[in-house]
N, CA, C and O atoms as a GROMACS GRO file, in nm:
protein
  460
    1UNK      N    1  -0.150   1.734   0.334
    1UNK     CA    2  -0.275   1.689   0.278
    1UNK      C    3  -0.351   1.806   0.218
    1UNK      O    4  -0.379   1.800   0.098
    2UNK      N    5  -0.387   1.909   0.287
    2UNK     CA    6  -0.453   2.019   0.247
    2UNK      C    7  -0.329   2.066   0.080
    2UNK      O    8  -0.376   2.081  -0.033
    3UNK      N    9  -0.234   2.074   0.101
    3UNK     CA   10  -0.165   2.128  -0.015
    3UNK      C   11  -0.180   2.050  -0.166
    3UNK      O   12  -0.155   2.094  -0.278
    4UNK      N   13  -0.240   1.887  -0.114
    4UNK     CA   14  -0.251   1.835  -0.226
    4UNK      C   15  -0.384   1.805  -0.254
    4UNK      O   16  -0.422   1.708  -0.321
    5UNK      N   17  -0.449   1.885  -0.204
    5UNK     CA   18  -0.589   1.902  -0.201
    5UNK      C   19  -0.676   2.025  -0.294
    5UNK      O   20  -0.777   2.048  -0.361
    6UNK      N   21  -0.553   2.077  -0.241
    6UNK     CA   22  -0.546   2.247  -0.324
    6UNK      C   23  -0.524   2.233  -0.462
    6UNK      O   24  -0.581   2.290  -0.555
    7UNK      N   25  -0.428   2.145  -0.464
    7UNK     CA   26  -0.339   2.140  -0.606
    7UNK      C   27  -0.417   2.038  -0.705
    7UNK      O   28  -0.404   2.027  -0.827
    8UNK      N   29  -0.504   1.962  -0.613
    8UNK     CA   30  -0.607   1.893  -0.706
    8UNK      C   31  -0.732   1.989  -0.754
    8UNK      O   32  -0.765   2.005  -0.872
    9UNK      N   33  -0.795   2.046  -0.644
    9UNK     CA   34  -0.888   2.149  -0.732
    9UNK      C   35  -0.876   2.244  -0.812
    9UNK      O   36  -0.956   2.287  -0.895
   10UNK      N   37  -0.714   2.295  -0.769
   10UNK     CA   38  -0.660   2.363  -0.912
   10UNK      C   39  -0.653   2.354  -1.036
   10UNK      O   40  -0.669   2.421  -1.138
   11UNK      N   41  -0.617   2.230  -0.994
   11UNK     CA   42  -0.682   2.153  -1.156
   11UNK      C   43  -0.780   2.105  -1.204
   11UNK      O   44  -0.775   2.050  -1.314
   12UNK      N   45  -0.888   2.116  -1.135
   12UNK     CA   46  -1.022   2.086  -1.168
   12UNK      C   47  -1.044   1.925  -1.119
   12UNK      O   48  -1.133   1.870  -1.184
   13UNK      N   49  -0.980   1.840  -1.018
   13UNK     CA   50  -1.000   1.753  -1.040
   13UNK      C   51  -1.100   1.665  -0.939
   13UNK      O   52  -1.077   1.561  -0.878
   14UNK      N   53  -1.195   1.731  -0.943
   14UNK     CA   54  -1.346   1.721  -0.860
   14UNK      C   55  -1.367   1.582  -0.823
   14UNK      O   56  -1.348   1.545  -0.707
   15UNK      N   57  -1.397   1.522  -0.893
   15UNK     CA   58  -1.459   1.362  -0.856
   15UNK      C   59  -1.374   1.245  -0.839
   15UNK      O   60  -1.256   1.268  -0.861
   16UNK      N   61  -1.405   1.121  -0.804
   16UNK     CA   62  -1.342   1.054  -0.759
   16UNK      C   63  -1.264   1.026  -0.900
   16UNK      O   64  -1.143   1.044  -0.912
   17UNK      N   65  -1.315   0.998  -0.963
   17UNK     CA   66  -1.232   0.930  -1.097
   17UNK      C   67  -1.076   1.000  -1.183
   17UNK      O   68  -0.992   0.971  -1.269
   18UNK      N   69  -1.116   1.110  -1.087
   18UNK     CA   70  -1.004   1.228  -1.146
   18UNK      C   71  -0.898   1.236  -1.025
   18UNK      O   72  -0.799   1.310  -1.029
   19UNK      N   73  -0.934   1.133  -0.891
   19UNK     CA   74  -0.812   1.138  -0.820
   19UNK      C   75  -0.744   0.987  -0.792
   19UNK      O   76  -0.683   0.951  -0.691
   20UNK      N   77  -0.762   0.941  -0.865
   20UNK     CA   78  -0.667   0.816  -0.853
   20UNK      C   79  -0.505   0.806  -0.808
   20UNK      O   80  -0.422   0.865  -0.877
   21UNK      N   81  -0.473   0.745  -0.715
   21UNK     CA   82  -0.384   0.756  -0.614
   21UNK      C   83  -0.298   0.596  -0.612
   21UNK      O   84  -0.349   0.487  -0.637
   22UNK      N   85  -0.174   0.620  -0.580
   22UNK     CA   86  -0.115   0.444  -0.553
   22UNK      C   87  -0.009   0.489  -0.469
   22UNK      O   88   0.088   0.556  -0.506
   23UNK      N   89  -0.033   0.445  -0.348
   23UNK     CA   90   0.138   0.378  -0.256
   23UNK      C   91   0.176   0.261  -0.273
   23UNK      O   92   0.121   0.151  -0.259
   24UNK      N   93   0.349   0.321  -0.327
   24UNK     CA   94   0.410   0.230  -0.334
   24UNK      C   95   0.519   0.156  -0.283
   24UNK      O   96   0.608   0.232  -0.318
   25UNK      N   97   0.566   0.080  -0.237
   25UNK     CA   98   0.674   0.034  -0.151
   25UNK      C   99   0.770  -0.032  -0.279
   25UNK      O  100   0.736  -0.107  -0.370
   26UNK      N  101   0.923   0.035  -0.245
   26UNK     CA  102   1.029  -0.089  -0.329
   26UNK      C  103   1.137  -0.116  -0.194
   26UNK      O  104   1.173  -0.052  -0.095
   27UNK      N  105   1.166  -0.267  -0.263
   27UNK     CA  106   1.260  -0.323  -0.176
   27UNK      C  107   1.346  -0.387  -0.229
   27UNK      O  108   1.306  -0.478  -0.302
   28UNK      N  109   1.534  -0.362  -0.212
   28UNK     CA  110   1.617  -0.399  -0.300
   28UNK      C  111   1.722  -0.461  -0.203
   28UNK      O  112   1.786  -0.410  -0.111
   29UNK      N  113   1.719  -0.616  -0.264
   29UNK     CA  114   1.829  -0.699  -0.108
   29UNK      C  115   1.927  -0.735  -0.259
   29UNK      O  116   1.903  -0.770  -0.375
   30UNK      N  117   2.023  -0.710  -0.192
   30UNK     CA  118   2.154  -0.763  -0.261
   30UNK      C  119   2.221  -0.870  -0.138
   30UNK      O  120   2.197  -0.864  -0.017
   31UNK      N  121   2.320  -0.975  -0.217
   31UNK     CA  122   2.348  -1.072  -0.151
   31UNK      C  123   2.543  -1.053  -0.176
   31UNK      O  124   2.576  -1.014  -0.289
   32UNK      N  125   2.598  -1.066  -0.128
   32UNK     CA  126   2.758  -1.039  -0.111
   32UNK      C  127   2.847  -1.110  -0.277
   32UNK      O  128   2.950  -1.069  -0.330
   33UNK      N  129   2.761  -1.219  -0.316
   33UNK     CA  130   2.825  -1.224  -0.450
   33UNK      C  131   2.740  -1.131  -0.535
   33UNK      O  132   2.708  -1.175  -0.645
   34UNK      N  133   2.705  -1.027  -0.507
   34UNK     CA  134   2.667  -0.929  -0.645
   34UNK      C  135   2.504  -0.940  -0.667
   34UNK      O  136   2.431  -0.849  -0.707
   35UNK      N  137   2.466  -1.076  -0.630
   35UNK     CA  138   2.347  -1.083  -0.741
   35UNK      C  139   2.237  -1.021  -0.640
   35UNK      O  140   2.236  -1.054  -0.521
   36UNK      N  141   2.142  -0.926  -0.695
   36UNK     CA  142   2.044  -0.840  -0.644
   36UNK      C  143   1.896  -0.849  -0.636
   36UNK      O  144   1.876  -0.943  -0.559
   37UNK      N  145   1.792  -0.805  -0.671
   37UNK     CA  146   1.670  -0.812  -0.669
   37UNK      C  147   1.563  -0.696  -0.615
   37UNK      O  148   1.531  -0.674  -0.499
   38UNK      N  149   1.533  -0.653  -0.697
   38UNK     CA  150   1.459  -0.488  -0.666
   38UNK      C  151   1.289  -0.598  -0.664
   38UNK      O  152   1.264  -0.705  -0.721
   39UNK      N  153   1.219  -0.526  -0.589
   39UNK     CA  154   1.061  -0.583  -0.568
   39UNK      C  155   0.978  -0.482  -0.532
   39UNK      O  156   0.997  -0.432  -0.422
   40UNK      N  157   0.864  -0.426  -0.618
   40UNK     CA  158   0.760  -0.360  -0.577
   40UNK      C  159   0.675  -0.382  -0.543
   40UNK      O  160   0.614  -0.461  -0.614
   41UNK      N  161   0.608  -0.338  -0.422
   41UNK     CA  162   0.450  -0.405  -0.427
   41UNK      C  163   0.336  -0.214  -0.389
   41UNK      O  164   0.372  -0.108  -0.339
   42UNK      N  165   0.215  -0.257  -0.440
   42UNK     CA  166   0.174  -0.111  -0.454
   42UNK      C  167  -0.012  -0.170  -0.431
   42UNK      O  168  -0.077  -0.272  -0.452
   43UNK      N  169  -0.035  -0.029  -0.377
   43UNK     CA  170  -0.196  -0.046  -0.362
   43UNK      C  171  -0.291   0.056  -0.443
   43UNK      O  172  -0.258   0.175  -0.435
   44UNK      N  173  -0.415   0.020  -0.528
   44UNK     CA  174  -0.462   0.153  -0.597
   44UNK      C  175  -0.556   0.188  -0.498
   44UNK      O  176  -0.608   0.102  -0.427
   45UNK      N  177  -0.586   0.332  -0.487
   45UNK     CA  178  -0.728   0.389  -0.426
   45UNK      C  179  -0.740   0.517  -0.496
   45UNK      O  180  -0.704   0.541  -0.610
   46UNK      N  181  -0.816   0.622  -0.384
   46UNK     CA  182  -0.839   0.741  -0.456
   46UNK      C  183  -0.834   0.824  -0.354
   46UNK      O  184  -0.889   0.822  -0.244
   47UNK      N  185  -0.761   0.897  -0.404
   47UNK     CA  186  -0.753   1.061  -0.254
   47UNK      C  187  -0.883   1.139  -0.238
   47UNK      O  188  -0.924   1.217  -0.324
   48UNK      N  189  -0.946   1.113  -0.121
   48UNK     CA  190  -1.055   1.173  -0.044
   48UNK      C  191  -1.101   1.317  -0.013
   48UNK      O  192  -1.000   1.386  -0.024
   49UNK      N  193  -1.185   1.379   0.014
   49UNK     CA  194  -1.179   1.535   0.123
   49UNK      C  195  -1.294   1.486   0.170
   49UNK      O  196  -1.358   1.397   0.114
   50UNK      N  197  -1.322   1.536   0.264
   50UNK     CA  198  -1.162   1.592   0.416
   50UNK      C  199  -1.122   1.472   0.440
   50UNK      O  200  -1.177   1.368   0.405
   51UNK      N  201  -1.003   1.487   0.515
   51UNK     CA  202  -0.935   1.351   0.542
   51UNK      C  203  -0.988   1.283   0.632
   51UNK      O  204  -1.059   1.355   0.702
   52UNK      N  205  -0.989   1.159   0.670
   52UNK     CA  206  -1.068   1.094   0.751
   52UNK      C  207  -0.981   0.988   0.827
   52UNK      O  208  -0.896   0.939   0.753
   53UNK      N  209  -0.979   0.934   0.971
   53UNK     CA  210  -0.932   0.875   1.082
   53UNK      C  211  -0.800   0.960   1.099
   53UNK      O  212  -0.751   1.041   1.019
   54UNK      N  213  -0.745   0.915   1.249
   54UNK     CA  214  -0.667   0.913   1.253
   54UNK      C  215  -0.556   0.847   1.324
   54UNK      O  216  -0.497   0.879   1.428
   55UNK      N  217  -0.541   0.750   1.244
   55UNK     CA  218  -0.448   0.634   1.263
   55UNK      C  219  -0.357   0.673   1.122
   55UNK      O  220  -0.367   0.753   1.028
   56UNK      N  221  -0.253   0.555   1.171
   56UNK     CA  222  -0.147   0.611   1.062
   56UNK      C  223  -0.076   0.750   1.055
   56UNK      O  224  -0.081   0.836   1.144
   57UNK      N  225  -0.028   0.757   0.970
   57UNK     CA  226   0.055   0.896   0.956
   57UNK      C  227   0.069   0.924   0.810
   57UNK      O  228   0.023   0.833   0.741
   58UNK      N  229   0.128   1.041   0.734
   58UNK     CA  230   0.165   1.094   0.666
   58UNK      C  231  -0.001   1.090   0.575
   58UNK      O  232  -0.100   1.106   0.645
   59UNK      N  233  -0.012   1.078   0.496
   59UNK     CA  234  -0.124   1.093   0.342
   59UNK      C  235  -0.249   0.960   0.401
   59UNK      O  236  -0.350   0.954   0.331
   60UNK      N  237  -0.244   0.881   0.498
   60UNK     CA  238  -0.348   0.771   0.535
   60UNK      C  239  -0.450   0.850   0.561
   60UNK      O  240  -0.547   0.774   0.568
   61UNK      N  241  -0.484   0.956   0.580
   61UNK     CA  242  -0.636   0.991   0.588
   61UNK      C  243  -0.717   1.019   0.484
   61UNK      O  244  -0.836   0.991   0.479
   62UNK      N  245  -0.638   1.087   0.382
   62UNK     CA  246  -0.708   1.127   0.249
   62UNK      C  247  -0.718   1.013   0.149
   62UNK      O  248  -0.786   1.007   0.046
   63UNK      N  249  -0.609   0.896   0.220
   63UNK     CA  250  -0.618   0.800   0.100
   63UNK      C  251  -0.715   0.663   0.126
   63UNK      O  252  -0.720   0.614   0.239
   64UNK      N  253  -0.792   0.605   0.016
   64UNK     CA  254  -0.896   0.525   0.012
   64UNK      C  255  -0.863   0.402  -0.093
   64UNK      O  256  -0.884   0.403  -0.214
   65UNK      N  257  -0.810   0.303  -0.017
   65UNK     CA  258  -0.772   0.213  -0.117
   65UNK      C  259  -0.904   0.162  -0.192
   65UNK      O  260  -1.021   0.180  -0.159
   66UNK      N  261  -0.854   0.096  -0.299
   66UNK     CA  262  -0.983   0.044  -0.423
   66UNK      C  263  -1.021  -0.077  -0.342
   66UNK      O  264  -0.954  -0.161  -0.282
   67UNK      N  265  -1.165  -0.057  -0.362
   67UNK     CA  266  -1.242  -0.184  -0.297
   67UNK      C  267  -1.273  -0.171  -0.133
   67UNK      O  268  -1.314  -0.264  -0.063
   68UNK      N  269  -1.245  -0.041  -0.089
   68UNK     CA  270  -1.282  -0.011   0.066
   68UNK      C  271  -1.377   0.076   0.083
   68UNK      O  272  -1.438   0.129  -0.010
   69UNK      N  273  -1.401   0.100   0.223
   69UNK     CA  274  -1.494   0.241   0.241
   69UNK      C  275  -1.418   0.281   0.333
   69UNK      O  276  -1.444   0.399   0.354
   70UNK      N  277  -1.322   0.237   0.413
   70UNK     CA  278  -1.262   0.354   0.509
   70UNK      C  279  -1.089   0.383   0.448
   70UNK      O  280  -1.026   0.319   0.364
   71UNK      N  281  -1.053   0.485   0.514
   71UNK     CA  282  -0.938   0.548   0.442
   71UNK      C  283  -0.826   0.485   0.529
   71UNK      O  284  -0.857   0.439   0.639
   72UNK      N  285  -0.709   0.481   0.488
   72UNK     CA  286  -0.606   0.388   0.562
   72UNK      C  287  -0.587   0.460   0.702
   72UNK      O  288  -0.528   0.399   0.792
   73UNK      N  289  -0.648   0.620   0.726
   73UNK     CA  290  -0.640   0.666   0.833
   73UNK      C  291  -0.713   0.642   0.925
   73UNK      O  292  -0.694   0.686   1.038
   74UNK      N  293  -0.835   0.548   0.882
   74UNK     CA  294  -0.938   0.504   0.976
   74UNK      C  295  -0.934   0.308   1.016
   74UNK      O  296  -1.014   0.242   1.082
   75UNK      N  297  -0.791   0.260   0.934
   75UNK     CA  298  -0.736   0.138   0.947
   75UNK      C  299  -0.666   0.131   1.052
   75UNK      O  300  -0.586   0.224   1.058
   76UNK      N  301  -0.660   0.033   1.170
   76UNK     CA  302  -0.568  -0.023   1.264
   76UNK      C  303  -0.441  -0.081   1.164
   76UNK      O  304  -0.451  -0.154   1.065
   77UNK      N  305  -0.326  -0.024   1.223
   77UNK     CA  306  -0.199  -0.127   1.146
   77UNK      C  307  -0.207  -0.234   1.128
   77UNK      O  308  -0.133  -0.265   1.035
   78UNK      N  309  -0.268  -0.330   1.173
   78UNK     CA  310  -0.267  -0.490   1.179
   78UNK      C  311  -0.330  -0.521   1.005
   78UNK      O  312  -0.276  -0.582   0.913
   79UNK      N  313  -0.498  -0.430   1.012
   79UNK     CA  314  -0.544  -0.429   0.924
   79UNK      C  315  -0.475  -0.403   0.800
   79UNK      O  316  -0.473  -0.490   0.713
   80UNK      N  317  -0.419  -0.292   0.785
   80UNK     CA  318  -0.306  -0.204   0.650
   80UNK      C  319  -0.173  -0.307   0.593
   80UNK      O  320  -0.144  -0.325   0.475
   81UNK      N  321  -0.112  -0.360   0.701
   81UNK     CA  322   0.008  -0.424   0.723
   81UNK      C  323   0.021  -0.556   0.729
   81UNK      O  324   0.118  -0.619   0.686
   82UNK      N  325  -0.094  -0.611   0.795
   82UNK     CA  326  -0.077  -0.762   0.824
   82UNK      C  327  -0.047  -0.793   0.748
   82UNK      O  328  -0.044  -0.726   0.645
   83UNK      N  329   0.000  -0.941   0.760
   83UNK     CA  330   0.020  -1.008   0.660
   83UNK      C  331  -0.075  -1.185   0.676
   83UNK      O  332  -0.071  -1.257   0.776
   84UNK      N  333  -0.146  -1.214   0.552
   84UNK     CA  334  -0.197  -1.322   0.546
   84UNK      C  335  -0.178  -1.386   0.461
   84UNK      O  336  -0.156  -1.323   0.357
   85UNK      N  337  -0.174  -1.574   0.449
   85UNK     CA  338  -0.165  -1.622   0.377
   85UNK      C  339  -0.247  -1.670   0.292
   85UNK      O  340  -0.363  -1.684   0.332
   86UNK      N  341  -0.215  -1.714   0.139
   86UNK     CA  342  -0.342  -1.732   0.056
   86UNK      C  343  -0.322  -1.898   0.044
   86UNK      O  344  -0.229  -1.947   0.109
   87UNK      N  345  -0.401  -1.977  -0.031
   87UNK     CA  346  -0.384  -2.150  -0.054
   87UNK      C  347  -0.254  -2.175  -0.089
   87UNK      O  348  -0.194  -2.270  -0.039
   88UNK      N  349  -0.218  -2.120  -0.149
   88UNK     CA  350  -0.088  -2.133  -0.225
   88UNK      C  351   0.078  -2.067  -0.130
   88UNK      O  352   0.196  -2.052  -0.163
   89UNK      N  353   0.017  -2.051  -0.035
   89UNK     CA  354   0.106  -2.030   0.065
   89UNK      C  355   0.202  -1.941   0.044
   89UNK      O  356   0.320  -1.960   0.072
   90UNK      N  357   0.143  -1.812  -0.018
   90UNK     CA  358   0.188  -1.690  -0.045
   90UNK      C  359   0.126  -1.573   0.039
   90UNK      O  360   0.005  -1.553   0.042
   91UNK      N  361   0.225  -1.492   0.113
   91UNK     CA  362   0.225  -1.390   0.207
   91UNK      C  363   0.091  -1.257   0.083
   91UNK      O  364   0.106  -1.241  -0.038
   92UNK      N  365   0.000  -1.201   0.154
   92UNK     CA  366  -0.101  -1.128   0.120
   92UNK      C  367  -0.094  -1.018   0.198
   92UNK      O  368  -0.024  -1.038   0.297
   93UNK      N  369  -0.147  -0.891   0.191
   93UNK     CA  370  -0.184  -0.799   0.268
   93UNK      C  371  -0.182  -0.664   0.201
   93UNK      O  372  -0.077  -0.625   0.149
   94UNK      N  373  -0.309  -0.578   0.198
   94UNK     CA  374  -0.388  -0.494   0.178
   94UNK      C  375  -0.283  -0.378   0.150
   94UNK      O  376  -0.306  -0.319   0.045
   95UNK      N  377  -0.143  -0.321   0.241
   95UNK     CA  378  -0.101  -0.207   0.227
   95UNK      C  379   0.014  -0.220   0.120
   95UNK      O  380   0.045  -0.333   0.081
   96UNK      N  381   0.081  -0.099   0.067
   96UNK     CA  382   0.182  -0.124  -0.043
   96UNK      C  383   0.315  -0.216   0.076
   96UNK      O  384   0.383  -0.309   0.031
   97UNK      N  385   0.323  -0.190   0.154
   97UNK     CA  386   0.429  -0.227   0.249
   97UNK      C  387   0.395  -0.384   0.252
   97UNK      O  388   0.450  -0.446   0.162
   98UNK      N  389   0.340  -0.436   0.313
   98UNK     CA  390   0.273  -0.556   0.285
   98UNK      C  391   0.274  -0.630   0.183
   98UNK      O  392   0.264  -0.752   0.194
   99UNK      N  393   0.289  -0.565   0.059
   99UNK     CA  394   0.263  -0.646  -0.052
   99UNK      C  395   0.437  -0.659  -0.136
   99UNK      O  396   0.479  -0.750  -0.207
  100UNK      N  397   0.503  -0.538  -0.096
  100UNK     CA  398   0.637  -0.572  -0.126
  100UNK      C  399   0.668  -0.687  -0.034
  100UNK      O  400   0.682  -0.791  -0.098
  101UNK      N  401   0.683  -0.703   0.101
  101UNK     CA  402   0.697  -0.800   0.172
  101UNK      C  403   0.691  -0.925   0.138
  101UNK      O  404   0.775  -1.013   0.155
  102UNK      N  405   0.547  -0.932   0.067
  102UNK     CA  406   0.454  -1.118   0.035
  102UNK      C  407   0.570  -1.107  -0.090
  102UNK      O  408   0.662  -1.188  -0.079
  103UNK      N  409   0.571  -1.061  -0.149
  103UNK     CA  410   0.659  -1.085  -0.283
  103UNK      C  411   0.786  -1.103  -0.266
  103UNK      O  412   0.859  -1.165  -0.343
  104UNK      N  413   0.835  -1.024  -0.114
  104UNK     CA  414   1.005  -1.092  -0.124
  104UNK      C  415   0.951  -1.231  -0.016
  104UNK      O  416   1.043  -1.303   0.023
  105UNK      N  417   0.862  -1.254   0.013
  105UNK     CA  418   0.877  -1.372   0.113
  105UNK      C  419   0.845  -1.487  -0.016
  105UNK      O  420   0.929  -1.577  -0.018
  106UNK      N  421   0.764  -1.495  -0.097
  106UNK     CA  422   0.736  -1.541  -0.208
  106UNK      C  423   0.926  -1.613  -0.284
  106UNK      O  424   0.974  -1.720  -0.322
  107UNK      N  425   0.963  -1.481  -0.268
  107UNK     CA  426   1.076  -1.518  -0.347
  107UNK      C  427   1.219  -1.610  -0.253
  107UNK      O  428   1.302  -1.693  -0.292
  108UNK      N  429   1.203  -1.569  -0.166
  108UNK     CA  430   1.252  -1.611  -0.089
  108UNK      C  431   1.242  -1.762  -0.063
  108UNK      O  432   1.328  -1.850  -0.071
  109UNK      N  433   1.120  -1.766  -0.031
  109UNK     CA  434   1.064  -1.877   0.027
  109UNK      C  435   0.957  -1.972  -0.062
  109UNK      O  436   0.856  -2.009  -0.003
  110UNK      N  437   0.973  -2.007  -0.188
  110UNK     CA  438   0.874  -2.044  -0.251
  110UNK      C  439   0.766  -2.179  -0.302
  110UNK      O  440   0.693  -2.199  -0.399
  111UNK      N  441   0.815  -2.271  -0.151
  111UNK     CA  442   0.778  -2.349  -0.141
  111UNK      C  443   0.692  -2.293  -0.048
  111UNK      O  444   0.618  -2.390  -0.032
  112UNK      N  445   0.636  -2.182   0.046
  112UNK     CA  446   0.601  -2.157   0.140
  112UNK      C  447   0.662  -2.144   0.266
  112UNK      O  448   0.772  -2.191   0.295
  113UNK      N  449   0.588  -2.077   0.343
  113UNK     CA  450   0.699  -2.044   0.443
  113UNK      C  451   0.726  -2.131   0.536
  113UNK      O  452   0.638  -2.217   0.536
  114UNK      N  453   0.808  -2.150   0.619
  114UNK     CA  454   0.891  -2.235   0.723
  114UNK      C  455   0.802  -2.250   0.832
  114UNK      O  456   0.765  -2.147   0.889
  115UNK      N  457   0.755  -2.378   0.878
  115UNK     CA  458   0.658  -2.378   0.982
  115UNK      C  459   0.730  -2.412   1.096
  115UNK      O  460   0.672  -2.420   1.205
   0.00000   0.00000   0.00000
């Protein structure tokens, strides 16, 4: 964190608007006759100083998804990860991990999921 902290003020990149940030999750299921399916799902925010909570691991403290005030390091997993459903009975949730997920459950399952 500190190294990419460094490497942002090196470059002058002071304010929030100059650190725009995205995790992203891909997920690629292949099925035994060949046919495949790559799926991304991704979250925007903006990299923080100093880093803040500590929950999570790796870059979750410095990072601040769009539309929050706390950093994924100050998120319980349930919160980051869960998964919820929307009307349309499509899998939802806040983290890039999460959102690749709703999209292969989506595809998977697109009548909604199996009760």
């Amino acid at each position: 964190m500190l190294r990419v902290e460094e490497d942002l003020r090196d470059r002058g990149a002071d304010s929030a608007d100059e650190r725009d940030a995205a995790f992203v999750a891909a997920l690629s299921l292949a099925w035994p006759s060949g046919e495949s399916v790559d799926i991304e799902g991704s979250v925007a925010g903006t990299i923080v100083w100093p880093p803040r909570g500590d929950l999570g691991f790796g870059y979750d403290p410095i990072f601040l998804p769009e539309g929050h005030h706390r950093t994924f390091g100050e998120m319980d997993s349930d919160e980051k990860h869960g998964l919820e459903w929307d009307d349309a009975g499509r899998a939802t949730g806040l983290s890039h991990r999460a959102r690749a997920f709703g999209e292969l459950m989506a595809l998977l399952f697109p009548e909604g999921p199996p009760r």
